[in-house]
C-alpha angles and dihedrals in degrees: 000000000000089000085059095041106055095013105234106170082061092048091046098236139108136224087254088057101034089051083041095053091041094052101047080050085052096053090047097059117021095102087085076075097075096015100060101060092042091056087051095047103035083246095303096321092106121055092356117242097308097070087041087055091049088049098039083058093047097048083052098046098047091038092057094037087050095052092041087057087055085048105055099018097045108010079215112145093229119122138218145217143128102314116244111245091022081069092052093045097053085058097055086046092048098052088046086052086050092042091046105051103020088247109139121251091262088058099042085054101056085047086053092058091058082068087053098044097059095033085063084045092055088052102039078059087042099057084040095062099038100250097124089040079050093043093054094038092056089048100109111258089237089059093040085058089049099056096072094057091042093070088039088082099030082061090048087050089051098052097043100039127022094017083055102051127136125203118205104212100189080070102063118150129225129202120224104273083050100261116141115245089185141260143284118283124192129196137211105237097031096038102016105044096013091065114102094225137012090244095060095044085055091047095050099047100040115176087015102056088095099048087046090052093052093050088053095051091041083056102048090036101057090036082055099047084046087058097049098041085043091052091057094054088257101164087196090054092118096053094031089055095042084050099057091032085055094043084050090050093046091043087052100040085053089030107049108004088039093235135153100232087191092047086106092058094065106044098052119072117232095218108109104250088226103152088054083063092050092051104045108025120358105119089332107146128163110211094156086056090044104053080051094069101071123266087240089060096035081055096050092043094056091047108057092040085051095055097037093047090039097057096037094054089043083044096058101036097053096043093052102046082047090061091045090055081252090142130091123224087268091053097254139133131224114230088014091135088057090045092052089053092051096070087042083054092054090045096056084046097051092047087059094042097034125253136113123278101304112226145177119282136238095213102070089089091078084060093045090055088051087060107266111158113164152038087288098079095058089049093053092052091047093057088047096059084045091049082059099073088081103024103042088117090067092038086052089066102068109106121242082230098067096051088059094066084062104045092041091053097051093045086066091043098055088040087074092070076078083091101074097057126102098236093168084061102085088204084064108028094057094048095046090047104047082049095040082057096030104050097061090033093045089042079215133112098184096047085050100052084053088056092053097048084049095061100034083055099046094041081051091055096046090048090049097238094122098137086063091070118082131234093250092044086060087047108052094039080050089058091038091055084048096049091051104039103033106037104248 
C-alpha cells in the first residue's frame, strides 16, 4: 500500500529509508517542540502554563496536519512547523498588541491569531490561483541555484552557534523593581572558538565552561561518526551520528557535570494536556479585540507576515529540492503548488489551534540527505510530532549538540550547489554572495532572497539589460525595497 501511495519504486527509495529519513528529520527539529511555546509565552511568564500547554498542543497538531498534507497533496519529504523568527515575531506582535489596548496577554494573543488565521486563508487562495507557483517560478535561475547553498551555511551557523549555546545560570540579571531579565549565554563558534585563549574562554563562562566543552566535543564527534558512516555508503549516517553523538553528551552530563540527562523525563507528565488547549487557543479567536487594533496596522501586519512566511517557505523548498536532485533543468519542482499549500494549510490549522504561521523547515534537509524521497518522510515526521503529545518529555532529551552534527554536515553538503553557478556572470555572482552572507547573519530566507532580487534587478538597470528581468521580478524587489526601507 505505501509502495502505490507515495510511489516509491518511482522515486527510488524504500519504507526503511523513507522512516529513516523522517525520523532523523524528526531528531533535528523536534525541539520546536519545546521552544515554540516557550518564545510565545516568554517560557511560561506570560499566560502561566495553561496558555504553554495550549501552544505546545498546537505546535504538535498543525505541525502534524501540515506535514500530512505534504504527505498526501505532494508526496514531497519536506517537513513543517511554526517558523523560527515568525514565532518571535508573533510575540512581539502580540506584547505590542497588550501594551496597546490594555488586553492581557492572553487576550492580545487570541486577537493576534486572527492575523494568522487569514494570512493561511490568503494563501490557501494564493496557492489555489497559481501566484506562489508564479512567484518562484519569476525568481531568476541563478538565484534559484543560489538558494540551496545559502542555507548551507545558515545551517552551519545554526549548528555552530545558536544549536550549540550554553546558558550560565549562576549569572542571572535583575532589572530595578527585581524582576530577571535573564542570564548570560555563550556560544561555540562566538565565545568557544572566537576567544583568544582557553583560559579566557574558561574565565568568561565560568560554571558553564564544562558543559560548553561537552557540547563541543557531542557536536565534532558525531559530525565526525556521520562522515565516516557517509563515507561507507551507510543510508542511516545521519541517525546513526546524532545517536552516538547524544549517548556521548548523557554519559558526560552524569559522567563529568554530575547530571541526570533523563531528569526531564521524569518531571514532566505524558497525558496530552488537551483541556488547557480548549480553554486558552482553540478557536479562540479574538475578532472584537482585533478590529480594535486599527485597519492600517491589521494591513501592515498581514502583510509582513505574508512576505516573510511566503519567501522562506519558497526559500527552503527550492534549496532543498535542489540538494535532493528535485529540480528540473529550468529550476523548477513538480507538485510544488501542493506543497505550497501544504504550509498554508499548517498555517489555517495553527490559527485555530494556536500557534504562529507554520512554515517549512529548514531542517528537512537533514532528512532529505538520509534518503528521504516522498511523501513518507514527511508522514513519519508528522506522526512523530503527534507521538509527542505523550512522549515531549523524551524528545525533550536530545541535546541541542547532537543535532548540530547533523545540521553542520548537511550545510557542507548543500555548499557544494555553489557549483552550478556563473560566477564569472556579475549579474549572478553579487546575488548569490550577498545571500550566501544574508541569509546566516539575518537569520532570514526569506530577507536574503530579497536581497538577492534587489540586486539582480538594480545590476540589470545599470548594464542595461533591463529588458532580461521579468514583470514580476520588478515587482517583488519593488516590495522588498518597500518592506526594508519603509517599515512594512
Amino acid at each position: 500500500m505505501l509502495q502505490k501511495v507515495f510511489k516509491l519504486e518511482e522515486n527510488h527509495t524504500t519504507v526503511k529509508t523513507e522512516i529513516v529519513a523522517g525520523l532523523t528529520t524528526f531528531m533535528t527539529m523536534a525541539y520546536i517542540i519545546a521552544l515554540n511555546p516557550n518564545l510565545l509565552t516568554g517560557f511560561r511568564a506570560n499566560g502561566g502554563n495553561e496558555l504553554w500547554n495550549g501552544v505546545f498542543m498546537a505546535t504538535c497538531i498543525a505541525s502534524a496536519v501540515g506535514m500530512f498534507t505534504m504527505a498526501f497533496l505532494a508526496n514531497k519529504p519536506f517537513a513543517m512547523a511554526p517558523g523560527m523568527g515568525l514565532n518571535s515575531f508573533f510575540a512581539v506582535v502580540v506584547a505590542n498588541i497588550a501594551g496597546m489596548t490594555g488586553m492581557t496577554y492572553l487576550g492580545a494573543y487570541q486577537t493576534a491569531l486572527c492575523i494568522i488565521l487569514i494570512e493561511g486563508i490568503i494563501f490557501i487562495a494564493l496557492s489555489l490561483l497559481n501566484v506562489r507557483e508564479k512567484i518562484v517560478e519569476s525568481i531568476p535561475l541563478g538565484i534559484r541555484q543560489g538558494i540551496a547553498p545559502a542555507i548551507g551555511l545558515m545551517l552551519m551557523n545554526i549548528g555552530l552557534g545558536s544549536n550549540a549555546g550554553i546558558q550560565n545560570f549562576a549569572q542571572e540579571y535583575f532589572d530595578a523593581e527585581g524582576n530577571r531579565l535573564g542570564n548570560n549565554c555563550y556560544y561555540a563558534m562566538r565565545d568557544f572558538f572566537g576567544s583568544l585563549t582557553a583560559g579566557l574562554a574558561k574565565e568568561t563562562m565560568g560554571e558553564a565552561y564544562p558543559a560548553m566543552v561537552l557540547s563541543v566535543v557531542t557536536m565534532f564527534v558525531g559530525l565526525f561518526v556521520i562522515i565516516a558512516l557517509a563515507h561507507r555508503g551507510v543510508k542511516a549516517a545521519v541517525i546513526l551520528g546524532m545517536l552516538v553523538s547524544s549517548v556521548l553528551h548523557w554519559a558526560g552530563q552524569a559522567l563529568f557535570l554530575k547530571v541526570n540527562p533523563f531528569e526531564g523525563v521524569k518531571a514532566e507528565g505524558f497525558l496530552p494536556p488537551v483541556q488547557d488547549m480548549v480553554n486558552t487557543t482553540l478557536f479562540k479567536f479574538n475578532f472584537a479585540g482585533f478590529v480594535e487594533i486599527g485597519g492600517f496596522t491589521i494591513i501592515t501586519l498581514i502583510v509582513t507576515f505574508c512576505i516573510i512566511d511566503m519567501f522562506d517557505t519558497i526559500g527552503t523548498l527550492v534549496g532543498t529540492a535542489s540538494r535532493a536532485g528535485m529540480l528540473n533543468k529550468d529550476g523548477k519542482m513538480e507538485n510544488m503548488k501542493e506543497a505550497l499549500m501544504a504550509d498554508a494549510v499548517g498555517t489555517v490549522v495553527g490559527s485555530a489551534t494556536g500557534t504562529s504561521t507554520v512554515t517549512t523547515f529548514v531542517e528537512s534537509a537533514s532528512g532529505v540527505e538520509a534518503g528521504g524521497r516522498t511523501g513518507l518522510t514527511a508522514f513519519t515526521t508528522g506522526v512523530l510530532f503527534l507521538a509527542c503529545m505523550f512522549l515531549a518529555p523524551i524528545a525533550a532529551i536530545i541535546p541541542p549538540a547532537a543535532t548540530s552534527s547533523a545540521l553542520i554536515y548537511v550545510g557542507v553538503l548543500m555548499i557544494s550547489g555553489i557549483k552550478n553557478i556563473d560566477m564569472d556572470d556579475i549579474s549572478q555572482s553579487v546575488p548569490v554572495t550577498l545571500m550566501l552572507i544574508g541569509m546566516p547573519v539575518s537569520g532570514s530566507i526569506g530577507h536574503a532572497i530579497g536581497l538577492g532580487l534587489i540586486s539582480f534587478t538594480i545590476i540589470k538597470i545599470f548594464t542595461g539589460k533591463a529588458k532580461e528581468v521579468s514583470v514580476l521580478t520588478y515587482v517583488l524587489s519593488m516590495i522588498f525595497l518597500l518592506k526594508f526601507f519603509l517599515a512594512i
